[in-house]
C-alpha positions in Angstrom: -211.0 227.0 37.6 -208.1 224.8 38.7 -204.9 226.7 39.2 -201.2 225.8 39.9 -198.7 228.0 42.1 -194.9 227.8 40.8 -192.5 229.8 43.4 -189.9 231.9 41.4 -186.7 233.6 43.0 -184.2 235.8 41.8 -182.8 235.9 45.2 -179.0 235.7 44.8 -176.4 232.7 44.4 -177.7 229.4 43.3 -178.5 227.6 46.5 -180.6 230.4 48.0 -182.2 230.8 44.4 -183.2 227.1 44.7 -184.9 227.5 48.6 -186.4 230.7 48.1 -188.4 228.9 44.8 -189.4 226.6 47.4 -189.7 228.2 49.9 -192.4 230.6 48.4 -194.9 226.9 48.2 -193.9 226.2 51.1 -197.3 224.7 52.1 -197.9 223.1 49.1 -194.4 221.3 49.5 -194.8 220.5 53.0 -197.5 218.6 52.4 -195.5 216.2 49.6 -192.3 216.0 52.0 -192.1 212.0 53.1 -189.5 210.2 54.7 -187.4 208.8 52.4 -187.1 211.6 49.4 -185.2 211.3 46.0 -183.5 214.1 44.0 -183.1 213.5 40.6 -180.2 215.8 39.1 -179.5 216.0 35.1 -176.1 214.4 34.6 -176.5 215.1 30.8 -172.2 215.5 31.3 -169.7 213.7 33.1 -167.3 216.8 32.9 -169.6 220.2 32.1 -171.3 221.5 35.0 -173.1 223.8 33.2 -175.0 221.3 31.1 -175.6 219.1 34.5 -177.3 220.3 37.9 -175.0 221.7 40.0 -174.3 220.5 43.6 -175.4 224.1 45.2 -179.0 223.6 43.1 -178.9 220.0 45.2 -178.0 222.1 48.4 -181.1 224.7 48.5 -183.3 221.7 47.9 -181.7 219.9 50.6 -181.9 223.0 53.2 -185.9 223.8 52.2 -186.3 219.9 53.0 -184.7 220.0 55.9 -186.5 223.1 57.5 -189.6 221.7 57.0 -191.8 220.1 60.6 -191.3 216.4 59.5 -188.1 216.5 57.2 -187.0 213.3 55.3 -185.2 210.5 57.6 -183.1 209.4 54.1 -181.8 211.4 51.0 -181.3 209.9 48.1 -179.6 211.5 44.9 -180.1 209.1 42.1 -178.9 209.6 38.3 -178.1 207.6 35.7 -175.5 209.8 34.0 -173.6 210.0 31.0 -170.2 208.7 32.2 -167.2 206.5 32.1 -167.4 204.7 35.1 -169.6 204.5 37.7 -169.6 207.2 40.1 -167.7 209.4 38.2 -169.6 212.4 38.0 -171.3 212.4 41.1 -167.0 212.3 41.7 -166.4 215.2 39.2 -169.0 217.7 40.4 -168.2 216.9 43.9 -171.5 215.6 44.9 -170.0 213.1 47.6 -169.1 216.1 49.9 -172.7 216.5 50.3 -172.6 213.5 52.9 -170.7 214.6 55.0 -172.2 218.6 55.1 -175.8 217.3 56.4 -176.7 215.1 59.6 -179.3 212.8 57.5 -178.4 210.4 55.4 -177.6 211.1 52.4 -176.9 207.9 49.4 -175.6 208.4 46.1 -177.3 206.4 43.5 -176.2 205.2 40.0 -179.4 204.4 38.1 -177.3 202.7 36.0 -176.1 199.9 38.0 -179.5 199.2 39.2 -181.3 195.6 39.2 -184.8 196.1 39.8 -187.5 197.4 36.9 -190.8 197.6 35.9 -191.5 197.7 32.4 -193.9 199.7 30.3 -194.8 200.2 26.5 -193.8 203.6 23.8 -193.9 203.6 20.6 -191.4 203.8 17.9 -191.5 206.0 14.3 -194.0 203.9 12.0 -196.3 202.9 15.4 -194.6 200.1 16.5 -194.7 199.1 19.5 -192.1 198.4 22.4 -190.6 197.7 25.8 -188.8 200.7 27.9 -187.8 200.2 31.8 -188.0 202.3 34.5 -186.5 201.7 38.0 -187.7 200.6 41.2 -186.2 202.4 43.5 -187.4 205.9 41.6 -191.1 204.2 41.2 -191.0 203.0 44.9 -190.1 206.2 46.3 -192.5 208.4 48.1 -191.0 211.5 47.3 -189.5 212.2 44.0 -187.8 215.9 43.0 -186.4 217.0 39.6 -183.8 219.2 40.0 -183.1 220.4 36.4 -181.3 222.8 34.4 -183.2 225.6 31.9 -181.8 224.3 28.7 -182.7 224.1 25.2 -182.7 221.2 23.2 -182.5 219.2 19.7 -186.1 217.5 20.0 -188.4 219.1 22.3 -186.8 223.0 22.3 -185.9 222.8 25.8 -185.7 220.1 28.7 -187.0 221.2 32.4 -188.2 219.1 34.9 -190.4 216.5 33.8 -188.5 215.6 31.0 -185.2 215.4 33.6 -187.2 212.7 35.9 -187.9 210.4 32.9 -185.0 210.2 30.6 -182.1 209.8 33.0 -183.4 207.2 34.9 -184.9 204.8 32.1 -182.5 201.8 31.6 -179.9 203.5 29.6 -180.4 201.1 26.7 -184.1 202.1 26.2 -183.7 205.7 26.2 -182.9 206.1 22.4 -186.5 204.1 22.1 -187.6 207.1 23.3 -187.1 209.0 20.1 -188.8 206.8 18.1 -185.8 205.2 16.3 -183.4 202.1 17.2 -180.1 204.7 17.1 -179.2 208.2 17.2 -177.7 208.0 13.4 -181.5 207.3 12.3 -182.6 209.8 14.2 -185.0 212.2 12.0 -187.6 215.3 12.6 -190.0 216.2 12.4 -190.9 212.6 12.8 -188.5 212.2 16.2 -190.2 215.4 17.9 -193.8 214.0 17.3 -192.7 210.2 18.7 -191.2 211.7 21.5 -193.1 214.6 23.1 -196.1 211.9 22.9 -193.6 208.8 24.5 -192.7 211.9 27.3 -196.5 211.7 28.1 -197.2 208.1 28.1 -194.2 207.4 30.8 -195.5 210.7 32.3 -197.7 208.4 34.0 -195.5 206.7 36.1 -192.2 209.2 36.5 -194.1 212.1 37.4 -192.2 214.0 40.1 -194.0 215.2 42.9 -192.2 218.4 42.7 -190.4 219.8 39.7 -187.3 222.4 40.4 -185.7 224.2 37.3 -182.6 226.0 38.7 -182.2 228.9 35.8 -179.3 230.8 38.0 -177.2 229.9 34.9 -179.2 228.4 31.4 -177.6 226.8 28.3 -179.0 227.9 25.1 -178.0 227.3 21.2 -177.6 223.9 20.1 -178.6 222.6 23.1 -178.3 220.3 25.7 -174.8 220.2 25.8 -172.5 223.1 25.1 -171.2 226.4 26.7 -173.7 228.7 25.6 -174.6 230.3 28.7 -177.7 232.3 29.8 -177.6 234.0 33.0 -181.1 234.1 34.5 -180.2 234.4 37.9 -183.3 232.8 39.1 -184.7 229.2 39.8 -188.4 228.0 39.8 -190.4 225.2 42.0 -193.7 223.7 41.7 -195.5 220.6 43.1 -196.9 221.1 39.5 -193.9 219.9 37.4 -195.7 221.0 34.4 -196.5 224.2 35.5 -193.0 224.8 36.6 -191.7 223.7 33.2 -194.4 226.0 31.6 -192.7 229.5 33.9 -189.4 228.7 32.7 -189.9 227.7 28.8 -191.8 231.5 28.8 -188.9 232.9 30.7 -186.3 231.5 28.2 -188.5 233.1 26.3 -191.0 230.3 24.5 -194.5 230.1 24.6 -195.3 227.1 26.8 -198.6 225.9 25.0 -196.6 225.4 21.6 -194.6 222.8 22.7 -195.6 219.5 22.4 -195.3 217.9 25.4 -196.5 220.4 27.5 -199.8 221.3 25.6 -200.5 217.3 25.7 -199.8 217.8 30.0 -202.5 220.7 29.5 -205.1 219.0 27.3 -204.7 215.4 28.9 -204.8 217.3 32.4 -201.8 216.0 33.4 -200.6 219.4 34.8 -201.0 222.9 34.0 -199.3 224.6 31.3 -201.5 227.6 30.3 -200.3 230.3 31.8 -203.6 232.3 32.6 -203.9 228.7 35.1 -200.6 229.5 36.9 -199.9 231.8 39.6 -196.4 233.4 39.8 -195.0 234.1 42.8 -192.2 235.9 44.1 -190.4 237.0 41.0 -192.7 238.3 37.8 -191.6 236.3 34.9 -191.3 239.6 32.8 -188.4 240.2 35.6 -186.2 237.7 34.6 -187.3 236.7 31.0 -184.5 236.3 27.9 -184.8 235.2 24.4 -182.9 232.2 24.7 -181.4 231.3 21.6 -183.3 228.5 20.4 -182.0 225.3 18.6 -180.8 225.6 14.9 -183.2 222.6 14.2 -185.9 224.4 16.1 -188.3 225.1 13.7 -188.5 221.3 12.5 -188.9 220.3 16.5 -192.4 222.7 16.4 -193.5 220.5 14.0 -194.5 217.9 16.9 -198.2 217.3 16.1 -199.3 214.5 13.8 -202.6 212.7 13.7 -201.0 209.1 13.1 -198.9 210.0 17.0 -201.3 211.2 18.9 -203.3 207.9 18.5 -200.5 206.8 20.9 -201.2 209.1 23.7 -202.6 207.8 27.0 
């Protein structure tokens, strides 16, 4: 039986958190590690840090790359953020200083000023069909990280590391498409929870990261994934498996991984793995660090994600 390993550290501050999760696969990371590597960070905010991945998270994933025999020869950190102007909260969280702290080169990428994009179909509420784009440089690269936060949401009860790669770097005018509706104020569940956790898995197929980092040293729960609700977990979890990575920290934050709709699609469509009994902890015991997160008021209307007429639409 096929097993994933997902490395989880409650090891201290944030950065060592983030390379002791790695550090703990450290041969199944090695062998992903390429020359030019991209680290996606969640930039749901321009000005909260604690709904966005913190710099320090960016840092332990930089000094785990960097220790390895044939570290990357370029860095890049690419988001397409919520923001004013571009630049701005790479700016804000101080992610330029990171340039100037490491000898390779390091380039700071707005997704949202790119030029380049390949294009690929999802499928709106009602089954119509429709155009998203996704970005070169992210689809070129051959090393992509997601280097998330462990937060709930409105939609799929939380948002880890797969979910990170896909929906901050789709062109920024597509990623409302993603919910199955032409604008947030149409925005319904149970309807938008069943269009997107099966959209999540169609464009799984291209934006899959080849490893998946959730940094939990601080969560956000409630009425998630903005806010200032925070969960101190103290621990951060890595997996060439970004599923199975998701899967440890939903169950940490204290959901069951296999009722939630994207990741029991992952699991049944083989994707990744999401069932538990498939995933070998180590480090950390998940009963260690585990909280009931407070879950999303609309929560039990997200659950509600499977439907016959959707699931047509998967891959």
């Amino acid at each position: 039986m096929e097993m994933a390993r997902v490395g989880l550290a409650k090891a201290g501050d944030r950065r060592t958190n983030v390379y002791r999760s790695l550090d703990l696969i450290r041969e199944d990371v090695e062998c992903q590690v390429a020359e030019q590597v991209l680290l996606k960070p969640n930039f749901l905010s321009n000005k909260n840090q604690l709904a966005s991945t913190h710099p320090d998270a960016i840092r332990g994933a930089i000094d785990f790359l960097l220790s390895t025999p044939t570290p990357p020869k370029e860095i890049i950190i690419a988001e397409g953020g919520n923001e004013d102007f571009s630049g701005e909260t790479f700016a804000n969280f101080g992610y330029p200083t990171l340039q100037d702290e490491y000898s390779v080169p390091i380039r700071l990428v707005d997704i949202n000023e790119e030029t380049e994009w390949e294009e690929t179909t999802i499928y709106m509420a009602g089954g119509v069909e429709t155009i998203v784009r996704m970005p070169k440089i992210v689809l070129d690269c051959p090393c992509t990280i997601s280097v998330a936060i462990a937060k709930t949401h409105d939609v799929c009860v939380v948002t880890l590391a797969q979910k990170n790669m896909i929906m901050g770097t789709l062109h920024k005018d597509d990623r409302i498409k993603m919910h199955g509706y032409p604008s947030h104020d149409e925005r319904i569940l149970p309807s938008e929870a069943q269009v997107l956790n099966v959209n999540l898995i169609r464009l799984a197929q291209y934006l899959k990261p080849d490893i998946g980092i959730v940094d939990g040293t601080e969560g956000l729960q409630g009425n998630g994934p903005g806010g200032t609700d925070v969960v101190e977990l103290a621990a951060a979890a890595s997996s060439v498996d970004v599923f199975a990575v998701d899967a440890v920290m939903a169950k940490a934050m204290g959901f069951e991984p296999m009722e939630l709709g994207h990741l029991h699609y992952a699991d049944t469509l083989e994707y990744g793995i999401c069932d538990l009994d498939r995933i070998e902890v180590l480090g950390t015991p998940i009963a260690e660090i585990e909280q009931a997160f407070k879950p999303h008021e609309t929560t039990e209307q997200q659950l509600q994600w499977r439907e016959a007429s959707v699931e047509k639409f998967l891959p």
